[in-house]
C-alpha positions in Angstrom: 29.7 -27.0 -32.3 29.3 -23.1 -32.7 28.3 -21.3 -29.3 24.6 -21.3 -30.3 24.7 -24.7 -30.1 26.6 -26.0 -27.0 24.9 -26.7 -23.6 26.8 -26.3 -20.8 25.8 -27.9 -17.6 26.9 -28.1 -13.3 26.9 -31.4 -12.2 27.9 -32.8 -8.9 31.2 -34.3 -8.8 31.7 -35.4 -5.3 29.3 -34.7 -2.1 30.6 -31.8 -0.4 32.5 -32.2 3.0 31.1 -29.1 4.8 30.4 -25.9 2.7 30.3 -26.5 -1.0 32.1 -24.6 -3.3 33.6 -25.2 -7.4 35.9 -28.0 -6.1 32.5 -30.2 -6.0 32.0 -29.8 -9.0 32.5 -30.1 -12.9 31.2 -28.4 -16.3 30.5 -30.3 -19.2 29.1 -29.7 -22.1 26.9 -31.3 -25.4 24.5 -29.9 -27.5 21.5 -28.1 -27.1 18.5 -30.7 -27.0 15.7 -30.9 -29.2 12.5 -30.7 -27.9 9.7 -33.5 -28.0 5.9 -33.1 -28.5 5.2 -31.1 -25.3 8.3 -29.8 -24.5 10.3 -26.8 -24.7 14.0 -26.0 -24.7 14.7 -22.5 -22.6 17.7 -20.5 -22.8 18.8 -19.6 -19.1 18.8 -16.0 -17.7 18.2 -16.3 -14.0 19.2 -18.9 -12.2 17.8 -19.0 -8.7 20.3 -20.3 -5.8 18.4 -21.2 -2.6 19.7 -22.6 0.8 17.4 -25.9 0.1 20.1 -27.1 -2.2 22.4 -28.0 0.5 20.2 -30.5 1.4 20.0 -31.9 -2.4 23.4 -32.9 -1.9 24.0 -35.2 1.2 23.6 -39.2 -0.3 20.8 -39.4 2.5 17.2 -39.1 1.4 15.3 -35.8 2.6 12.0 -34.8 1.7 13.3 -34.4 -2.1 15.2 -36.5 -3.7 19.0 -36.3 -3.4 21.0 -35.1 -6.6 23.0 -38.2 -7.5 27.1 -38.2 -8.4 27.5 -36.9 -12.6 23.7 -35.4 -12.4 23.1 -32.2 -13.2 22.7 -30.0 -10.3 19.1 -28.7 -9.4 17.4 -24.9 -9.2 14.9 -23.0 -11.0 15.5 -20.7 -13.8 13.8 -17.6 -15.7 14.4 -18.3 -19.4 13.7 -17.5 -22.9 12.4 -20.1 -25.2 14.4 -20.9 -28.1 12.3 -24.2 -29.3 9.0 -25.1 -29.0 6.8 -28.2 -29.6 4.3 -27.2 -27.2 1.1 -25.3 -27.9 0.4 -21.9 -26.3 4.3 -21.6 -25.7 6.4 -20.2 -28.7 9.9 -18.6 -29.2 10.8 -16.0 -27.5 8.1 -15.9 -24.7 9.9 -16.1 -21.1 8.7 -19.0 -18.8 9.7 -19.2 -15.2 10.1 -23.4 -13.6 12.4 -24.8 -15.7 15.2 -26.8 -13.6 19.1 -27.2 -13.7 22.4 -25.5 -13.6 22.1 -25.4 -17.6 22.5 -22.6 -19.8 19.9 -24.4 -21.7 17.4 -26.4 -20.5 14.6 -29.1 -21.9 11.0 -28.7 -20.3 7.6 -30.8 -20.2 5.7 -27.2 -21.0 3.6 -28.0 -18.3 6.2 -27.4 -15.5 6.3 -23.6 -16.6 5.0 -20.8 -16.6 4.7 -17.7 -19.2 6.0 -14.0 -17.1 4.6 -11.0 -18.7 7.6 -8.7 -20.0 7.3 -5.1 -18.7 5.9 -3.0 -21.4 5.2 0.9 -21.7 2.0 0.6 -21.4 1.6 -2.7 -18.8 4.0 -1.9 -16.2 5.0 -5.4 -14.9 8.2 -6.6 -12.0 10.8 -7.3 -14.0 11.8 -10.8 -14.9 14.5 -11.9 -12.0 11.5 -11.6 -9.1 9.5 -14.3 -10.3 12.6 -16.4 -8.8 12.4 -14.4 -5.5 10.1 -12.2 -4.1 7.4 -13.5 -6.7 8.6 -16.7 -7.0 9.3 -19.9 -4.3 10.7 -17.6 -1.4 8.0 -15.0 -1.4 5.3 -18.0 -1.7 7.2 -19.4 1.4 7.0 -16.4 3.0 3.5 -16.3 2.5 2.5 -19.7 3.6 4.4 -19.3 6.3 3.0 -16.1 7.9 -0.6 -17.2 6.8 -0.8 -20.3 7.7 1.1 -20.8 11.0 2.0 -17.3 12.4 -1.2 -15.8 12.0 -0.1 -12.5 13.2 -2.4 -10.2 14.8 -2.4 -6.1 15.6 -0.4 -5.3 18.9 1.5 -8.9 19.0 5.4 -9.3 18.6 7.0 -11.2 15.5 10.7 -12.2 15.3 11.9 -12.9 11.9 15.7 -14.6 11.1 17.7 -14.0 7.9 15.3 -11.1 7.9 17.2 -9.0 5.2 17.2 -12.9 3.3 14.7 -13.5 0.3 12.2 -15.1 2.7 12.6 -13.0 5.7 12.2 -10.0 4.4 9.1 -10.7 2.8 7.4 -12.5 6.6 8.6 -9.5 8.0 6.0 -6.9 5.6 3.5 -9.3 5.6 3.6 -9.0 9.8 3.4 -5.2 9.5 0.5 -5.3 6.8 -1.2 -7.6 9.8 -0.7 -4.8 12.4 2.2 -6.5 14.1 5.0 -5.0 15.9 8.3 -6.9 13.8 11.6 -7.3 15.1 14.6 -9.0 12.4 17.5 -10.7 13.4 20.5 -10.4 10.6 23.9 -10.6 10.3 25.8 -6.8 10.5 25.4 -3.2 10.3 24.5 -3.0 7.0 21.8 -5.5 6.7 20.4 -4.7 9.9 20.1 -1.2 9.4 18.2 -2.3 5.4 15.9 -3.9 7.6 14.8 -1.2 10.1 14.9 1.5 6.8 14.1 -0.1 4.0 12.0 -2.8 4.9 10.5 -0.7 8.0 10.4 -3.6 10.6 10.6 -1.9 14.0 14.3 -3.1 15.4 16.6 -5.3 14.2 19.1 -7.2 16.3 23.2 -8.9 15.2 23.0 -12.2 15.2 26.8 -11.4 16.0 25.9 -9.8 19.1 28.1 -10.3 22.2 24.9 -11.1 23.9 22.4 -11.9 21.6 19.5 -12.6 24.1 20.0 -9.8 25.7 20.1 -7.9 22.6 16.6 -9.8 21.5 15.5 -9.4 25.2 15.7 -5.5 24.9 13.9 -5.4 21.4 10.9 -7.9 22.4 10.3 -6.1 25.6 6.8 -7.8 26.1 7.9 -11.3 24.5 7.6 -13.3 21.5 4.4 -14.0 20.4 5.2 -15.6 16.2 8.8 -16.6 15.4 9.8 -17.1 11.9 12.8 -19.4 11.7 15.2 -19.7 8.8 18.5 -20.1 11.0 18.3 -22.0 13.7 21.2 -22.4 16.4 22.1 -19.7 18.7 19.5 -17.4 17.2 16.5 -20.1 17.8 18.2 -20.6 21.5 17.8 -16.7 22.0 14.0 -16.5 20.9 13.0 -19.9 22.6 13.7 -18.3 26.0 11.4 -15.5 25.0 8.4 -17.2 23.4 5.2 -16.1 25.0 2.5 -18.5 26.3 0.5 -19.7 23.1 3.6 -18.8 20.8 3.4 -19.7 16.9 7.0 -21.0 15.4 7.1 -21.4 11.3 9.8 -23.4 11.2 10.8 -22.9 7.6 15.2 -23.4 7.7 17.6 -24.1 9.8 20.5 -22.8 7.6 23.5 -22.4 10.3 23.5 -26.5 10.5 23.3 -27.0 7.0 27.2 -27.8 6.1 27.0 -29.8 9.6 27.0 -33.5 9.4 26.3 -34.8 11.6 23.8 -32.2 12.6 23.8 -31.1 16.3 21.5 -32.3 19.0 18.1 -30.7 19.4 17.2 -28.0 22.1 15.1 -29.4 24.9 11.3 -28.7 24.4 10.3 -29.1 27.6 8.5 -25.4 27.6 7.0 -26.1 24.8 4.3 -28.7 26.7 3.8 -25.5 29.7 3.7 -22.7 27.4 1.3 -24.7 24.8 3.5 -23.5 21.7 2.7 -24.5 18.3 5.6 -25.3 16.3 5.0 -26.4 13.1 7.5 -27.3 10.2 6.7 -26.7 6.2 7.6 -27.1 2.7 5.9 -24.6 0.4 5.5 -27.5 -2.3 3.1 -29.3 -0.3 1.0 -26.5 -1.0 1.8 -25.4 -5.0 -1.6 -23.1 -5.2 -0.1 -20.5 -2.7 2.5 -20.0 -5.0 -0.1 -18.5 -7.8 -2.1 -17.3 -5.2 0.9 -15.0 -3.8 1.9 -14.1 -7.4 -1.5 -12.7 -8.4 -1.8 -10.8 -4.6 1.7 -9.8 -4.5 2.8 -8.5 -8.3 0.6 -5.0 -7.9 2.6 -4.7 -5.0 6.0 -5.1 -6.4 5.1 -3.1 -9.6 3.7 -0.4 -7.6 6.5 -0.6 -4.9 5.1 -1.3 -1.9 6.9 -4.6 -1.3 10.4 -4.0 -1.0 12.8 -6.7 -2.1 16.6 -6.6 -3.3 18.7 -9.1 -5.6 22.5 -9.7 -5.7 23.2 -10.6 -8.9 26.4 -12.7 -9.6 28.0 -13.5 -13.7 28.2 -17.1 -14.6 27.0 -20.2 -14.6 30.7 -21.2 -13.3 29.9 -19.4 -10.4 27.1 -20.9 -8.9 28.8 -23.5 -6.9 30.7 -20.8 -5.3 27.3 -18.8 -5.4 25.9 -22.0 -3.3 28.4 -21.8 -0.6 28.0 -18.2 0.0 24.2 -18.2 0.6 24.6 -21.0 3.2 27.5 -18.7 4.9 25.1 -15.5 5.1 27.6 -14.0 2.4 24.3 -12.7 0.0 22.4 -9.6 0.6 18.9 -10.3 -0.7 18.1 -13.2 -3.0 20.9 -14.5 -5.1 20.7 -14.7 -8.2 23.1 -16.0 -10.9 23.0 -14.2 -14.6 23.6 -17.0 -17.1 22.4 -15.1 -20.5 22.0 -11.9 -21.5 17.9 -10.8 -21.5 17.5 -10.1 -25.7 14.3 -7.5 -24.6 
């Protein structure tokens, strides 16, 4: 078979003990399929690699279905399409939704949808968002902050993994709603992203010697909305600050995820006398926020009001190991793997 013609695939080889990484593994490869009446075959660009897929991987069931052992591993992709039997897709128009570690990858055309190229004359984000700020994480962002937070002028919002492709989009939302924001993140560097570049107000080391005293400092008059995408000692640290009537988002709890089994629970107790909503969510259970946040937030991102930032990583070969860095707070932004060149 001639290169234009293989398919090379991820699938899962064994279930990971602890963090995954190429080891768990294998590549294989057949030929490019052909699409049916409806479908489509896409030629990976992006792929998207998301802390959720950790889950994917343990044998018991979550609220997805678990990948099973010689099955292709799961994530979204940007793509061009190469083969069409689908009206109102054709060759060469890029589609954002197709799933699978693939370089290639066979679609029921209704599971996609068409991204406008950038253009002279249509300025437009460019491609890789619609996997990260525009795509799942921004929309979970969205949901999250809207739904459950609620934010309002004057009050203080705490956002984890806030230089993260989530985080960093709950933290602008809170400062568009008047809030005063506060990140948590992991080092110099990303902290210091997040007070310049994203303009949230402080940012605090989760690698702090004291981290609660740290937070303490930086939420002087408590926590009134919590965004939570780490959990462990970070959720200890803004538990003990939560005002009365507190919102929690709970959205990820990544610092457990290569746990098993996972460790005990923090006592709620306060959560009964301080009358603190804490509320868990999946952005899927609610698919039209994700067009609704595409069509709010894309004039923001082309214009460059909504900041955002990608690390980019060569090769499909490379996501497994892509995979275990996310989950170990390795990426700076949303990850994204490059499979295929963009031809435009």
């Amino acid at each position: 078979m001639s290169a234009d013609t293989v398919r090379r695939s991820v699938v899962l080889r064994r279930r990971p003990s602890g963090a995954p990484d190429g080891s768990d593994f294998d590549i294989i490869e057949d030929a490019v399929p052909t699409p049916g009446a409806h479908e489509v075959v896409t030629r990976t660009i992006w792929l998207s690699i998301d802390p959720y897929m950790r889950g994917r991987l343990r044998e018991q069931q979550t609220y997805a279905k678990a990948i099973e052992i010689g099955e292709v591993m799961t994530g979204e992709t940007v793509g061009e399409v190469i083969a069409s039997a689908a009206p109102g897709l054709a060759v060469g128009d890029i589609v954002v939704g197709a799933r699978g570690w693939q370089t290639h990858v066979l679609s029921n055309a209704a599971q996609l949808t068409k991204v406008d190229r950038p253009t002279a004359d249509r300025p437009a984000p460019p491609i890789s968002t619609w996997l990260g700020v525009l795509g799942m994480p921004g929309a979970t962002a969205y949901t999250g902050v809207t739904d459950i937070l609620k934010p309002k002028a004057g009050e203080t919002v705490v956002v984890s993994a806030a230089s993260g492709a989530v985080g960093s989009v709950a933290g602008q939302l809170a400062k568009r709603a008047g809030a005063r924001v506060v990140g948590v993140a992991g080092g110099a560097e990303k902290c210091l992203y997040v007070q310049d570049a994203l303009s949230f107000d402080d940012c605090v080391d989760h690698r702090s010697i004291d981290l609660g005293a740290e937070l303490a400092a930086s939420c002087p008059n408590g926590i009134d909305c919590y965004f939570e995408n780490v959990g462990g000692a970070v959720q200890a640290a803004v538990f003990d600050l939560l005002n009365p009537f507190a919102r929690v988002a709970m959205c990820g709890m990544v610092s457990q995820y290569n746990q098993d089994p996972f460790p005990p629970g923090p006592n709620l107790g306060f959560v009964v006398g301080k009358r603190v909503l804490i509320e868990g969510f999946i952005v899927s259970d609610k698919p039209e926020r994700i067009a609704e946040w595409r069509k709010l937030a894309a004039p923001w991102v082309a214009e460059g009001s909504l900041e955002y930032r990608e690390d980019e990583i060569d090769g499909l070969e490379n996501a497994p190991d892509a995979l275990g860095g996310i989950l170990g707070g390795r990426n700076f932004g949303k990850l994204l793997v490059r499979v295929g060149p963009d031809s435009h």
